[in-house]
Each structure stands twice: as C-alpha cells, then as structure tokens.
C-alpha positions, -999 to +999 in steps of 0.1 A: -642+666+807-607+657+812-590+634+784-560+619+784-546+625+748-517+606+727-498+614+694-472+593+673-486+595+640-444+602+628-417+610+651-428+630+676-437+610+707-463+632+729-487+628+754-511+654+772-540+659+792-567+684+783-597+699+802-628+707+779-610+710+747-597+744+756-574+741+789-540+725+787-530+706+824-501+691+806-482+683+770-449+665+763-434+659+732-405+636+726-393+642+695-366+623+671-354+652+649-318+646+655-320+610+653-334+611+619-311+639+607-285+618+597-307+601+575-322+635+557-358+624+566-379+602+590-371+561+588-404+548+598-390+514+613-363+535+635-396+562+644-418+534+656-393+516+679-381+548+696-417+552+701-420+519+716-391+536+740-403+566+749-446+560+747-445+549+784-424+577+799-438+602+779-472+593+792-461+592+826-447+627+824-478+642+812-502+625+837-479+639+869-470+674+852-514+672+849-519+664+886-540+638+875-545+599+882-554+574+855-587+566+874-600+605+873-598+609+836-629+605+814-617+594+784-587+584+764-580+596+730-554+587+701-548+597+667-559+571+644-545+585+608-534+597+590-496+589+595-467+561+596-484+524+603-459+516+628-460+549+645-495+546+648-500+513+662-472+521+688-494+552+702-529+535+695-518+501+715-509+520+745-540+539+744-561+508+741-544+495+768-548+524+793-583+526+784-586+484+790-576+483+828-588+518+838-622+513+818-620+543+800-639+553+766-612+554+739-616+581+711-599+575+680-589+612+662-581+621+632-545+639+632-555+671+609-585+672+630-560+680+658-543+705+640-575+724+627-586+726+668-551+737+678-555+777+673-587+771+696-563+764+729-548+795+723-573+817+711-586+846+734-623+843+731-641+820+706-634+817+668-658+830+643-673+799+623-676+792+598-637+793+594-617+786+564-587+762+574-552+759+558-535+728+573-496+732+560-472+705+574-446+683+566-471+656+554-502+672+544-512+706+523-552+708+527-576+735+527-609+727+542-644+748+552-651+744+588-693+751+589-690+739+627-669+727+649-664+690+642-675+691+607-645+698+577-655+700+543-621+694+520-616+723+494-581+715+481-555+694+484-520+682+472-514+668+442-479+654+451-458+665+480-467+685+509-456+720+512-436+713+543-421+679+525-408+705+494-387+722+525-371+691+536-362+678+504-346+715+490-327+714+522-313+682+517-304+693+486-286+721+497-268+700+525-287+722+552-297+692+571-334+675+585-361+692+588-355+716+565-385+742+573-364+762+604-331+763+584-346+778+553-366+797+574-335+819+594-316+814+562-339+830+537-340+863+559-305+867+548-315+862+509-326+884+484-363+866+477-367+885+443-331+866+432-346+839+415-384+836+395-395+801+409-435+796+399-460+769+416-477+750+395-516+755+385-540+727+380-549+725+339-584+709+349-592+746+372-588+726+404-578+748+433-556+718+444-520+724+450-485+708+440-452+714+451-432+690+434-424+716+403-408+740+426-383+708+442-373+699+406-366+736+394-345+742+427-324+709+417-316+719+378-308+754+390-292+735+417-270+711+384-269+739+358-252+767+378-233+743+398-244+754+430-222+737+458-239+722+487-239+740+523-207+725+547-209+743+575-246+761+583-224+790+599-211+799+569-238+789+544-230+814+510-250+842+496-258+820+468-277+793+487-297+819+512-311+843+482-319+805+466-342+796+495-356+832+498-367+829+464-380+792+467-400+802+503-409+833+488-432+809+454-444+787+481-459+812+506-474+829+479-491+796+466-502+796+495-517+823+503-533+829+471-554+801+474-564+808+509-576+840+493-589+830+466-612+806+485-620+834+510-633+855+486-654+828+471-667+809+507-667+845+526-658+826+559-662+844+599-625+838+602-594+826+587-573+796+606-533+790+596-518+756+613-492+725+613-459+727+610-455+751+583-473+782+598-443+782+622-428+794+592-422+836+597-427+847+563-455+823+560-476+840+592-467+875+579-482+872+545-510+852+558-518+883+587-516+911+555-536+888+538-565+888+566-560+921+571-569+926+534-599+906+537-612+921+572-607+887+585-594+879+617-567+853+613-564+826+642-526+807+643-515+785+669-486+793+694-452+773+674-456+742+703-486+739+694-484+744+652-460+716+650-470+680+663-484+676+697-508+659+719-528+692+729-541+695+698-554+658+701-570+664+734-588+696+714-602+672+687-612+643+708-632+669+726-655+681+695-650+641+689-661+634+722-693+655+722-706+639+688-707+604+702-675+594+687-658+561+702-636+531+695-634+499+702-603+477+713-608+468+677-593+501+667-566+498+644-544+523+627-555+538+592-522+556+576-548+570+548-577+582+566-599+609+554-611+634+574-647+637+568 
C-alpha cells in the first residue's frame, strides 16, 4: 500500500510517499522559518502563498526521491485540520487534483493523527497499545488514550496557548527570534533552571487540562519589573536571560510531565508516546524517559524530522485511515477546527 502523502496545515510545505504506514520511500519538507522570523510568528496570508510556490516542486521532489510514478500509487492522502485555512486548502487542492486525473482514492487526515503515528515509522518492533499519547507542538497541547490504532480518546487539553506557542512568544520577548522552542532550548543549558520559581497553572474545576498562558505573563512582568533588557546579538545573549528561560522550560516540562504521569498511573497504558514539535525539546525527552522509566513503561519518541511537521507522519495516519474505510470526496474541504475523534 503505497500513498502519496501531503502536509501544509502552517508553514511547512512537505510531501512524501509511504509504504504500509511504516516504510518511508521519500519526505521533503519546505519550510518558511526564516521568512516568518522577521515577523516573530507565522503570517498565514504570506504561509499560504509560499505554499502555492513551493506545493508543486515539493511534490515533485518526493515522488522522484520515491522512485515512484503517479499511476503506481494507491492512494492520496492530505491533512484536512486542524491548521491555517489557507494553508490547508493550498495542500488539500493539489491533492484533489492529483487524485482527479490519476483516479486515485483521496484520504483526508487529521494532522495530530499524523503526529500520534509518527514514533511508529521509527519504532523497532511494534508499540504496546494501548498507549497513552502526549501531542506537544507549537499549536496544539493534547493528551489522548490510544485503545487501538486509529482510535484516540482525548484526556486533556489546552485551555489557552499551546505549550510550544508559550516558547515562541517568551522568545520574542526576549528578542531571541522565531521559533523560539530551539533557542530556548540550547540557551537554557547555559542557565541555572532553579533561578527563578515560575508555576503552571492548575484547573480550579479538577480538570487535568492544561494552560500555558500564566507562565507567558509571569515571564513578561519579571521581564517589566527587573528591567530585563532584550537579547541583541544570540552570541552574546546574558546570564540573566539564559537562567530566565531555564527556569521557564524547566515549569513547562514539568507540567508536562506530571500530567502524563498522573494519567499513567490512572489509565495504566502498554506504553507511553511523546510527539510534535516540542518533544524535540532535550530537557523535555529527558524528563519524559526518567519518567517511563519510573513507571516501567517503555517510552516511544519520534526521530526530530519526524517530531516536527512532516508529510511521513501523514502517510502513517492515512494508513490506519486507509484500513478503516476512510475516504474523501472532491468535496473535501479544509476544517481549521477539526476534532480528532
């Protein structure tokens, strides 16, 4: 079963052609971190029409590095949601389109599907189910119970931003630049993470849900009070701004992995899965493995090219997606608010 799998739910442009749901033949990701950079954050009008640039060539790229012609593939898949509107309908119109004049099925996936199947391209051997998943990117912060492959039952969300959005926005603060979550990253191992006592907040109605946007505000009035001046140059970023980002990554990973804890102890899941674009984050995997390790659970994390956004992961998805009769139409439109159910 060989799909031919495309991504642009933000900025990343990426196409890729999976065998199965496990073996990779090709992925190639365009990205638009540096365009965006200047602005401190992703432009959604500016993503989509660097999208509409780069969709075809990307997809090109990925169906010669696979070997493969348009006529041999099986399928087409696309993410559908959640994401940016334009983005989406950039990615989902070429995708309708291939699948139009090679008569292809087209199968619409859901993008935190994607990441939840990611660790499965790289893992040696299958994954225990059921697994508990913690889905940490720039956009989303979820928890879900994985029963089966294919089926996701949500256990916690965000109330406000998204763990890997809390990054970007500190950073900005700072004047460390877009994204944020790599520069805090290499930055905070020069900190001292016990400098400051930032706390995450906790749900007064006992939810296990979690919220980020505390943290951001306490950074900024530390940020105003003790007149904390903004990064220059990131060679020569001061003492005071590295032990202020150790200390913020150090609340957020723990948030995290509390409640990852917390709802393993309670669900007593096969396995543990860590993915998006956070869990590139090296404190982040470290606390999450001692964690596991604790818990006598093995821990599954995607490779870093496959943690952050990518087609791969699509191809995974639409696989499971694939096998439970799951198709689209040349109806299909973009849903920037889907739930994964």
């Amino acid at each position: 079963m060989r799909l031919l799998a495309i991504e642009t739910s933000c900025d990343e442009t990426a196409a890729a052609v999976v065998e199965d749901g496990r073996r990779i033949l090709s992925n190639v990701v365009s990205t638009q971190a540096e365009i965006h950079a200047r602005y401190g954050g992703v432009v959604p009008e500016i993503a989509s029409r660097h999208h509409i640039e780069n969709i075809g060539p990307v997809i090109g790229r990925a169906m010669s590095e696979s070997g493969m012609e348009f006529g041999a593939l099986d399928a087409v898949a696309v993410t559908q949601g959640p994401g940016l509107i334009g983005s989406l309908l950039v990615g989902i119109q070429a995708a309708k389109a291939i699948a139009l004049v090679h008569d292809k099925p087209l199968v619409p996936v859901h993008h935190i599907a994607g990441h939840i199947q990611a660790p499965f391209l790289s893992a040696e051997g299958e994954i225990p189910l059921p697994a508990l998943c913690l889905v940490v990117s720039g956009g989303h912060t979820s928890l879900f119970e994985m029963p089966a492959e294919g089926k996701y039952h949500l256990l916690a969300k965000t109330r406000d931003d998204a763990a890997g959005e809390a990054f970007d926005k500190v950073a900005k603060l700072l004047g460390l630049g877009y994204p944020g979550g790599p520069v805090i990253d290499r930055l905070a191992q020069r900190g001292n993470p016990e400098s400051h006592d930032f706390t995450i907040a906790r749900m007064k109605d006992g939810s296990p849900d979690f919220s980020f946007s505390g943290i951001k505000t306490a950074v900024l009035y530390h940020v105003r009070r003790e007149g904390v001046a903004p990064a220059i140059d990131l060679a020569n970023v001061s003492q005071e701004i590295c032990d202020l980002v150790a200390s913020f990554q150090r609340a957020v990973v723990a948030s995290l992995v509390r409640r990852m804890v917390l709802s393993a102890k309670e669900k007593r899941p096969g396995s543990l899965i860590l993915t998006g674009g956070v869990a590139a984050n090296s404190l982040l995997r470290r606390e999450a493995a001692k964690a596991a390790e604790g818990l006598g659970l093995p821990l599954f994390v995607p490779p870093i090219a496959l943690s952050t956004d990518n087609a791969a992961m699509i191809g995974a998805a639409a696989f499971v997606a694939w096998r439970k009769g799951t198709r689209g139409g040349m109806d299909l439109n973009g849903d920037p608010h889907l739930n994964l159910a």
